[in-house]
Structures are given as C-alpha cells and as structure tokens.
C-alpha positions as CSV (number, residue, x, y, z in Angstrom):
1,X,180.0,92.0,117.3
2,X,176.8,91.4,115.3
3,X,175.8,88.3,114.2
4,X,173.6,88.9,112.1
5,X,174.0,87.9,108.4
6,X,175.7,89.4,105.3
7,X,173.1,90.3,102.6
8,X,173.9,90.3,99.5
9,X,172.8,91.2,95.7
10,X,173.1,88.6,93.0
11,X,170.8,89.3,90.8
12,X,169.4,92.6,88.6
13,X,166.0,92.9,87.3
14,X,164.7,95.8,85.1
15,X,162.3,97.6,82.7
16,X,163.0,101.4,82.9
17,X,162.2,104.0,80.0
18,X,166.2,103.2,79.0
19,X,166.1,100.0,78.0
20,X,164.1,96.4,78.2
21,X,166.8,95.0,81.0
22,X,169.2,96.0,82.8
23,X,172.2,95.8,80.4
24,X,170.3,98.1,77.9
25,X,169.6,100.6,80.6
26,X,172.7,100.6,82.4
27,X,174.3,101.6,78.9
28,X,172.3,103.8,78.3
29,X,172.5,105.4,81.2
30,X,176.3,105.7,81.0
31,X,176.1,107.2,77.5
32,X,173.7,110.2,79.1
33,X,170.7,109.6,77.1
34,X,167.4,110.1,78.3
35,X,164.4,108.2,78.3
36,X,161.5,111.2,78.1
37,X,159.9,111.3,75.1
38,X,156.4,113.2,74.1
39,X,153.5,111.1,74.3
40,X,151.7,109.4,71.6
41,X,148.6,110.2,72.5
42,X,145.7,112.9,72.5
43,X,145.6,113.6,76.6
44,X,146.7,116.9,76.4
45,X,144.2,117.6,73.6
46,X,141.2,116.1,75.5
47,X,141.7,116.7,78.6
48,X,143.5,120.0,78.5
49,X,146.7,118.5,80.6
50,X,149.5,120.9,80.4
51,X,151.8,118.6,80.0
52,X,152.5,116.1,77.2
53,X,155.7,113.9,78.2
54,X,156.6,111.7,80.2
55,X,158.8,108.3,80.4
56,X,157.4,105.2,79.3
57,X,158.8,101.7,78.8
58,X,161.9,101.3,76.1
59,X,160.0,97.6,75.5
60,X,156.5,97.0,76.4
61,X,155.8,94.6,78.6
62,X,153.4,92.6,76.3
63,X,156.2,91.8,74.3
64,X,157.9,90.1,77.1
65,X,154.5,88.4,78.9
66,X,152.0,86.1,77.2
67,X,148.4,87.6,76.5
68,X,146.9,85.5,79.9
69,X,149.2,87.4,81.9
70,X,148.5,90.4,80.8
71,X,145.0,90.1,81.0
72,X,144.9,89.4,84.4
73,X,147.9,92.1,85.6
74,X,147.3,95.4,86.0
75,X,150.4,97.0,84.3
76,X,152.3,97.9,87.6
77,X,152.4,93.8,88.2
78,X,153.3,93.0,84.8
79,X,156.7,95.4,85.0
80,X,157.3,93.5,88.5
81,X,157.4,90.2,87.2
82,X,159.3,91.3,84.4
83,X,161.9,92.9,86.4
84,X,161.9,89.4,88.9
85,X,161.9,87.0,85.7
86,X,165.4,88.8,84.5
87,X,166.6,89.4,88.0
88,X,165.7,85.4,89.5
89,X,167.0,84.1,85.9
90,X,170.2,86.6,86.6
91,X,170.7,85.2,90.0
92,X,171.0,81.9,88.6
93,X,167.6,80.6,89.3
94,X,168.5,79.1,92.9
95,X,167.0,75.7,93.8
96,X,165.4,76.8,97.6
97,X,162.7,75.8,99.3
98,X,160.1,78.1,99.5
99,X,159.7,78.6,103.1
100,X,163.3,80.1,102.9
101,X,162.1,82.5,100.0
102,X,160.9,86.0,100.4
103,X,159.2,88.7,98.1
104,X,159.0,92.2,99.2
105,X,157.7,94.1,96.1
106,X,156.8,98.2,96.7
107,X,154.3,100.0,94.8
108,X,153.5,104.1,95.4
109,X,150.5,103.9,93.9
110,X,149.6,100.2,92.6
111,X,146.8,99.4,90.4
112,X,145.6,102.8,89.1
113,X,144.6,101.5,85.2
114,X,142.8,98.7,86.8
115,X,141.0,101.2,89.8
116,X,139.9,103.6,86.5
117,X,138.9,101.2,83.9
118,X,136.7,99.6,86.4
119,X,134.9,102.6,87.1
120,X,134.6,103.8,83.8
121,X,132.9,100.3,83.2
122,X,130.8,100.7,85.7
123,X,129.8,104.8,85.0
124,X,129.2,103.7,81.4
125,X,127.7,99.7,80.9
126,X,126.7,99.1,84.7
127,X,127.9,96.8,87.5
128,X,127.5,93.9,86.1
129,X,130.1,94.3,83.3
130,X,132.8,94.7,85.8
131,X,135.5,92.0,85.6
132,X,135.6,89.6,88.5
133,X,139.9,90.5,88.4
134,X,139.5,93.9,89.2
135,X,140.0,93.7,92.9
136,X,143.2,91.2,92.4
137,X,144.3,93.4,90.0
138,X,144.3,96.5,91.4
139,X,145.5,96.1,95.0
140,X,148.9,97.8,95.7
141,X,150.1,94.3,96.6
142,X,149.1,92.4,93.6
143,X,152.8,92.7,92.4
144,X,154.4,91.3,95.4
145,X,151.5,88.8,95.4
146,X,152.5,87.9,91.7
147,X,156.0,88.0,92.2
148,X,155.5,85.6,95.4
149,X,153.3,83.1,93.6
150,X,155.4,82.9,90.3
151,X,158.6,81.8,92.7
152,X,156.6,80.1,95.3
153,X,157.8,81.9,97.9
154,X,156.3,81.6,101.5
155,X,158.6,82.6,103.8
156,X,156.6,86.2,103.4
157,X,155.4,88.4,100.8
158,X,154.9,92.1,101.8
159,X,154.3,95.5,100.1
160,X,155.6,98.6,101.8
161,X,154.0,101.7,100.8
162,X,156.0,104.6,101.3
163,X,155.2,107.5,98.0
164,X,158.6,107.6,96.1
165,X,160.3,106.1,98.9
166,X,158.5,102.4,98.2
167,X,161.1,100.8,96.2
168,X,164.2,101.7,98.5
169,X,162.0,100.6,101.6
170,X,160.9,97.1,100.2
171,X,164.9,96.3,99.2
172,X,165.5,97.3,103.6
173,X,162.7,95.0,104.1
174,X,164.1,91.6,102.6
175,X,167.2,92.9,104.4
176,X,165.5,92.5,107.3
177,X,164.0,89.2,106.5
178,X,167.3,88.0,106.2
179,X,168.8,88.9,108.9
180,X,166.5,87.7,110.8
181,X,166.7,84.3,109.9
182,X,163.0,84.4,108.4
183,X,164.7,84.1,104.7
184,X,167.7,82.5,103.2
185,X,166.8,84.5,99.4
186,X,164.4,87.4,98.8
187,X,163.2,89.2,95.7
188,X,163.0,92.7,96.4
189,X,161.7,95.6,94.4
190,X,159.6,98.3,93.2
191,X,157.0,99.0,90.7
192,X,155.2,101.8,89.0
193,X,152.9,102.0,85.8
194,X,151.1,105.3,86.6
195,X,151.6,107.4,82.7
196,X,147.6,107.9,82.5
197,X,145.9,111.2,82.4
198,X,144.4,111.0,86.0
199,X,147.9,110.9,88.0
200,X,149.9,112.8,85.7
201,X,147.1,115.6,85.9
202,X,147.2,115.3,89.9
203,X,150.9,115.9,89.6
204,X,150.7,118.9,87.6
205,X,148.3,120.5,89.9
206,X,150.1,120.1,92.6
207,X,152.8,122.4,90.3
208,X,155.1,119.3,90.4
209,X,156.2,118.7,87.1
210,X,158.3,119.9,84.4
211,X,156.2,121.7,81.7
212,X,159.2,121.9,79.3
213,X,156.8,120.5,76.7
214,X,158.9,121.9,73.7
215,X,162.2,119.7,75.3
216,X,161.1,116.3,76.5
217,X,164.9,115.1,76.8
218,X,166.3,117.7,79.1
219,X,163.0,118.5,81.6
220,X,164.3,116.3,84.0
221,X,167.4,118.8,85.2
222,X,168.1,118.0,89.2
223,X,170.4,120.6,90.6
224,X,170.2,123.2,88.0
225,X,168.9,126.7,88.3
226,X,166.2,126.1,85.6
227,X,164.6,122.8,87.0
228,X,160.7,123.4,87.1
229,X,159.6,120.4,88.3
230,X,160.1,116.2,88.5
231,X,159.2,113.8,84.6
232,X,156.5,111.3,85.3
233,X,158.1,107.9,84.6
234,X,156.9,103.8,84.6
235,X,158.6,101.0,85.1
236,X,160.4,98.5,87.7
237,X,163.4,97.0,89.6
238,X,163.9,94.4,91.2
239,X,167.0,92.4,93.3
240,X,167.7,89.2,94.6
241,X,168.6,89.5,97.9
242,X,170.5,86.9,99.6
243,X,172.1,85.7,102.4
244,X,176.5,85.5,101.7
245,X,176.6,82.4,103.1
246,X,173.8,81.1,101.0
247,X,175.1,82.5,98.0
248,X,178.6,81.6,98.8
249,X,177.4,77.5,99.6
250,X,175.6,77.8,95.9
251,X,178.9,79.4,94.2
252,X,176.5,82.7,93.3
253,X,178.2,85.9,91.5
254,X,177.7,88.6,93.4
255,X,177.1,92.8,92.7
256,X,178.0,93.8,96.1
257,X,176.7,94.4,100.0
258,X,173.3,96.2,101.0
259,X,175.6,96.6,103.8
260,X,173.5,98.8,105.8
261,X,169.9,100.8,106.0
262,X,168.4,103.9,107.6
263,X,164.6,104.7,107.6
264,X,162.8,108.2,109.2
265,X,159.7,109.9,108.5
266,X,159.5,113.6,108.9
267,X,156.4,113.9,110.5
268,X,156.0,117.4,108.7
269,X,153.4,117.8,105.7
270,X,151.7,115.4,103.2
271,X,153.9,116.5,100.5
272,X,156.5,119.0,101.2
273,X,160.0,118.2,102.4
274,X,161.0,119.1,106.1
275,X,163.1,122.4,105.4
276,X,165.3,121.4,107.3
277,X,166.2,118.0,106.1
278,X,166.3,116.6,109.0
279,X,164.7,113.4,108.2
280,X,166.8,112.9,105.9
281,X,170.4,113.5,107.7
282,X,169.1,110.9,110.6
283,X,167.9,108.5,107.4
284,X,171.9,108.4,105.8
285,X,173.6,108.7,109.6
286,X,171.6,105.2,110.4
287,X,172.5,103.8,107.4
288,X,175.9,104.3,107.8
289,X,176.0,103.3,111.3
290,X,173.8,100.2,110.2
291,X,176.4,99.4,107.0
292,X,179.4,100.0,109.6
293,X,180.9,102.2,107.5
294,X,182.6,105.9,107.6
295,X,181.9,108.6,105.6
296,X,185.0,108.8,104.5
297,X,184.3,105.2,103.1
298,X,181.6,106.6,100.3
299,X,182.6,107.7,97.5
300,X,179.1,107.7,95.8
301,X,176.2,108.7,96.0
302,X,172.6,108.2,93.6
303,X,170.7,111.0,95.1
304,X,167.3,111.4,95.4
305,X,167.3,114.6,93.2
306,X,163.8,114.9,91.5
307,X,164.5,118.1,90.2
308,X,162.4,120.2,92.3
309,X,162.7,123.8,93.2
310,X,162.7,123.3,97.1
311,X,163.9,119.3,97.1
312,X,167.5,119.4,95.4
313,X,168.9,121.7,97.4
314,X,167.3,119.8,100.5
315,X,169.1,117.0,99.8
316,X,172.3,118.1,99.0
317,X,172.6,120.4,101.9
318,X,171.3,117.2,104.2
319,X,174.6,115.5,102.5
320,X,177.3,117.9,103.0
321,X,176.0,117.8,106.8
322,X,175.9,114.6,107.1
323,X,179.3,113.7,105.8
324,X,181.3,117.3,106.1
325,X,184.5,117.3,103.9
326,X,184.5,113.8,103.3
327,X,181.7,115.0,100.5
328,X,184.3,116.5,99.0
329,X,185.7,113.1,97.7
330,X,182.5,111.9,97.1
331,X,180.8,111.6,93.4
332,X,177.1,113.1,92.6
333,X,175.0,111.5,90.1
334,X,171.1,112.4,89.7
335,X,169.5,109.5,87.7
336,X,166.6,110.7,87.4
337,X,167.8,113.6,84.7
338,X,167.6,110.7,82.1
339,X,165.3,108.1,84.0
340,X,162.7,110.7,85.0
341,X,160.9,109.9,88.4
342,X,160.0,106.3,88.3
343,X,157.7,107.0,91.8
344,X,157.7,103.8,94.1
345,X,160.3,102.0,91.7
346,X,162.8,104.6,91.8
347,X,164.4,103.4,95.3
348,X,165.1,100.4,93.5
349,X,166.1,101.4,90.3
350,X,168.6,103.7,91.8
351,X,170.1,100.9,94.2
352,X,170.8,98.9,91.0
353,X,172.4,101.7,89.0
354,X,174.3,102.2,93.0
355,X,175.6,98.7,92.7
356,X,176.9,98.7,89.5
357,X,178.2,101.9,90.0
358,X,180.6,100.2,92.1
359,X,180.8,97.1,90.0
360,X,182.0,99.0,87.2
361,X,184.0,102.0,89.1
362,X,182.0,104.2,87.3
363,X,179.7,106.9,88.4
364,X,176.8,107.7,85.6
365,X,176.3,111.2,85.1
366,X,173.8,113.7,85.3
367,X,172.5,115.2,82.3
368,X,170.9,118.5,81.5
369,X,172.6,120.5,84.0
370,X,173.5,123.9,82.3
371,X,174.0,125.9,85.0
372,X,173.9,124.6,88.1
373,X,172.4,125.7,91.4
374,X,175.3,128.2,92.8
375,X,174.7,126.7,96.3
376,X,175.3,123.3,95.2
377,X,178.8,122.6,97.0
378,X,179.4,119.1,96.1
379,X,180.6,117.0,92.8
380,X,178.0,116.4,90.9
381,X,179.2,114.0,87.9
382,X,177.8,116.2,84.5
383,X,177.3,114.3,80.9
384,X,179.7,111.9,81.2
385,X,180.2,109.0,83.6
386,X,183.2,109.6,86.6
387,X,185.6,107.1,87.9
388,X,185.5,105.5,91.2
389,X,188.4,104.7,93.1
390,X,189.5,100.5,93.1
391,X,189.6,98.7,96.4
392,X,186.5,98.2,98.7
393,X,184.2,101.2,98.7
394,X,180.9,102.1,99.5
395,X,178.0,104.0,97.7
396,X,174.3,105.5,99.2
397,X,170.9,105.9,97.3
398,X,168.7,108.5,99.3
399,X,165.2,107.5,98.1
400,X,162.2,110.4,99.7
401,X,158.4,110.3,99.4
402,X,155.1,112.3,100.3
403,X,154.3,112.1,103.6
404,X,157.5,112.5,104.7
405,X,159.4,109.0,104.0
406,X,163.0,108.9,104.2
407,X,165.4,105.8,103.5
408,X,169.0,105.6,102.8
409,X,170.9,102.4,101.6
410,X,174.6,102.1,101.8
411,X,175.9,99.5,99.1
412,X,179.6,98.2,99.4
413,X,181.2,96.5,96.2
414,X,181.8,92.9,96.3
C-alpha cells in the first residue's frame, strides 16, 4: 500500500481569453462562447501574415500589475503571477514556511517579446541601448522564478519545457514534490504570451493554423470535418497544490485529487504526432494506474483536441483503446474550441476547467462542431454543458506537445 501523500488542489488561478479569473472564464466557458477575436492590429497588412486572429487576454494584465512590474516582466511572467496572485489568494493565502513551498511554473516558449525587442534594439540603436533586464526577462524560467520569489518559496522552483505539453507537466511536477516529502504546498502552472507576428507566422508556415479569417469565433472546431488547423492563444493557469493532510490541518477547501499522472514521449518527429498514438495510450494507462483508478471510474475527459487534421482523431482513437466500452459512458469536451490553443498553459488551463468539471458535475461543451468527424466514436459534449454523474468520480486532461510529449492527469472530485 503506498504511502505516499494525497495531493490535493485548493486553489485556481487564471487569465485566459474568457475572462480576467477563473469565475469569469469558467462561465463563460459553460455558456459556449469563444474567446477568438480578430486582431487590432496592422500584422497581416505589414507583414503579409495570412492570418489575422487569434485569442488574447479578456483583461490585460496591466490592469491587474503595477507599471514596475510590468516593466521588468516579459508578458508570459506577468500572466503567471497573475494567475498565482488569484490562485495563492484563492487557496487562502496559507501561512508556510518557505522551505516547505514549491513553484513549478511551465512555459512552451517563454520570453519571446523580450528575445525580439531586444534585438530589434540592438539591429536599430546599437548594443549599448539594450536594457540590463533583458536576460531576466526573457528566460523560459523567469515566470517560475517570479512566481517563486513573490511567495518566497525555496523548497524548489523549476520550469519544465515540454511544447503544449508544459503546463500539464509542471502541475505532475509539484505532484511529485509532494509526494516526495520535498514540499508541503506548491504553486503549479503554465504560461504563454506568444500573439506577436514572429510565432504566429512560424505557426502558419508550418500549415498549423486555422485561416478562417472571415469567422474568428468558430476556427477553433476540434473534431469536426472542417477543422483547418489550431487558434493561437495567450494566457495562464495556475494551482495550488497541496498536501491533504496539510490542507486538512489548515481547514483548506478543496477542488478535488490530482490523484494520478502519466508522462511518455514518442520519440517520433519534431512536430508530428506518432500515428499510432502510442505515446499517448501508455501516457493515460500510467495515469490511471498512478491515480488507482478504473476506467470505468472516468466519466470525463478535457482532451487535448487542437483541432488539427491528423491530431483529433489521434487522440480519440488513443481513448477508445485505452478505455474500450467504458468510453462509452464517458463525456468529451474540447476546450480549446472556445479557448483556442493556449500552447504551454493549456495543460493547466484544462486541468482547472477538469476540476471543476467535477466540482460542478458539469461537463463544458464543445463549440463549433457542425458536422463531426464520422470516425469520431465517442460523446463528445456539443454547445451546451453535460451532466456528470454525483458520487466520487474521476476526470483526465490529455495535454500533447512538439517533440513528442505526452502527459495525462487523472483528477478525482473532492
């Protein structure tokens, strides 16, 4: 019998194209609206990117960070300690001594605004003119490194980088802190601010995202026949991670379990999926074998989904084999149809929607599915959010990235 510890969630952090916090994007995410919108901006124009949408932050961070802050922060640390500020004050600000306290905080691609102004500054007044911040800013830790320093937590900060996987993988990592005794608490999370002309011109190159330019709202369209591609998106989430005995000595409310983990890579291509999904059937089996748990125990599941030609139907095929008829009991939802792709903070946006999923008994839907992929054999909750059944049950959020990442959660409610 394992001793190791119960972890826990008891508190939410977020900034997501839905809303400024989590409330505001949980609702809307239950209503089915989308957070893709065209861009205010002349990119397209000047730099002849064919594509002119994307999902940016509901509230902008400088309304929620003093001007210091957001001068020294490259954007993708500003979202993170936004995210942690709402999450740590939702958690109930616990008094802990920071040796006990961990922060795990994920970027895919870190400091990109800070890595291009500075070389536009120095193409254009010379090396001299480059701000002494730059390298603070722009390393793909300098979120966790903020988030650690604004808690004062030293029982280890870290920043897995794992593509679109990053988020997902940072919440199994303050797992693992905890139950190994290094941590009692841990702020866990992932972070993305990456709507700038370079990346989201990389990504269309690589024929990887929507070009439904004349309908922003429904581009993002996982599972259906018409998908063309994922919707570039910023923002962050972030969890408290805690022991149960810890938050059970403090009296802490708690969401529910990250009651079990499973991480794979593919070892396949830089970018593509495995065909066979095989990564990512070993990634859910050892998550539920972590969690303890049956398939016939989930009844939900926050799939990857990026609405992708080749990378839906991956998935989903990977899920009926992984769980067999017990899918058939089990309820679909693709976030990212109103979300877009969030890149390394989608893992852990997802695992928050997961756990409130369960919190509520409700499953949010999937929007702009039409007509959906004819090999598609499992329930996929459409427009409008799906009961859950009452009594302990468990949820998984499959979270995939280039290179060949694979993790899968397994949430239980409270």
């Amino acid at each position: 019998m394992s001793t190791e510890p119960d972890v826990v969630i008891t508190g939410l952090g977020a900034t997501t194209p839905l809303g400024g916090d989590v409330a505001s994007t949980w609702d809307a995410a239950l209503a089915g609206k989308s957070g893709i919108r065209t861009l205010d901006n002349d990119w397209a124009d000047r730099y002849e990117i064919p594509v002119r949408f994307a999902g940016t932050l509901a509230q902008p961070a400088s309304e929620r960070l003093s001007r210091p802050e957001t001068k020294r922060m490259d954007p993708s640390a500003q979202y993170a300690l936004v995210a942690a500020r709402e999450a740590w004050a939702d958690a109930g600000a616990p008094e802990i001594d920071g040796e006990r306290l961990g922060a795990v905080v994920a970027s895919g691609i870190g400091g990109i605004w800070t890595l291009l102004d500075g070389w536009d500054v120095v193409r254009e007044k010379g090396a001299r003119r480059v701000l002494p911040m730059t390298v603070p800013m722009l390393m793909p830790n300098s979120p966790a490194a903020n988030v650690s320093i604004e808690f004062g937590a030293r029982a280890g900060v870290h920043a897995p980088v794992s593509a679109c996987a990053s988020g997902a993988e940072a919440i199994a990592w303050g797992v693992g802190m905890i139950r190994s005794g290094r941590a009692d608490v841990v702020i866990a999370g992932g972070t993305e601010a990456v709507v700038h002309p370079m990346p989201i011109s990389a990504f269309a190159a690589m024929k990887a995202l929507s070009t439904r330019n004349d309908d922003p709202a429904g581009a993002s369209r996982p599972y259906d026949v018409t998908r063309d591609g994922f919707v570039m998106s910023e923002g962050a989430g972030v969890v408290v991670l805690e022991s149960a005995e810890h938050a059970r000595a403090r009296g802490a409310k708690v969401y529910g379990r990250v009651a079990g983990y499973g991480m794979t890579g593919d070892a396949h291509h830089i970018a593509a999926p495995e065909p066979t999904g095989v990564g990512q059937t070993t990634a859910m089996r050892y998550a539920l074998q972590d969690a303890g748990v049956t398939p016939h125990d989930v009844v939900h599941i926050n799939a990857h989904a990026t609405s992708t030609s080749v990378g839906d139907m991956i998935e989903a095929r990977g899920i009926r084999a992984v769980f067999g008829t017990d899918a058939d009991h089990m309820r679909l939802s693709a976030t990212k149809s109103m979300t877009g792709h969030l890149l390394g903070a989608a893992g852990a946006l997802e695992s928050i929607f997961s756990v409130l999923a369960l919190r509520d008994r409700l499953a949010p839907p999937t929007i702009n599915v039409s007509q959906p992929d004819p090999d598609l054999d499992l329930d996929l909750v459409r427009d409008t959010p799906r009961e859950l059944p009452q009594g302990q049950i468990a949820a998984i959020n499959n979270s995939f990235g280039f290179g060949g990442h694979n993790v899968a959660l397994v949430l239980t409610s409270a």
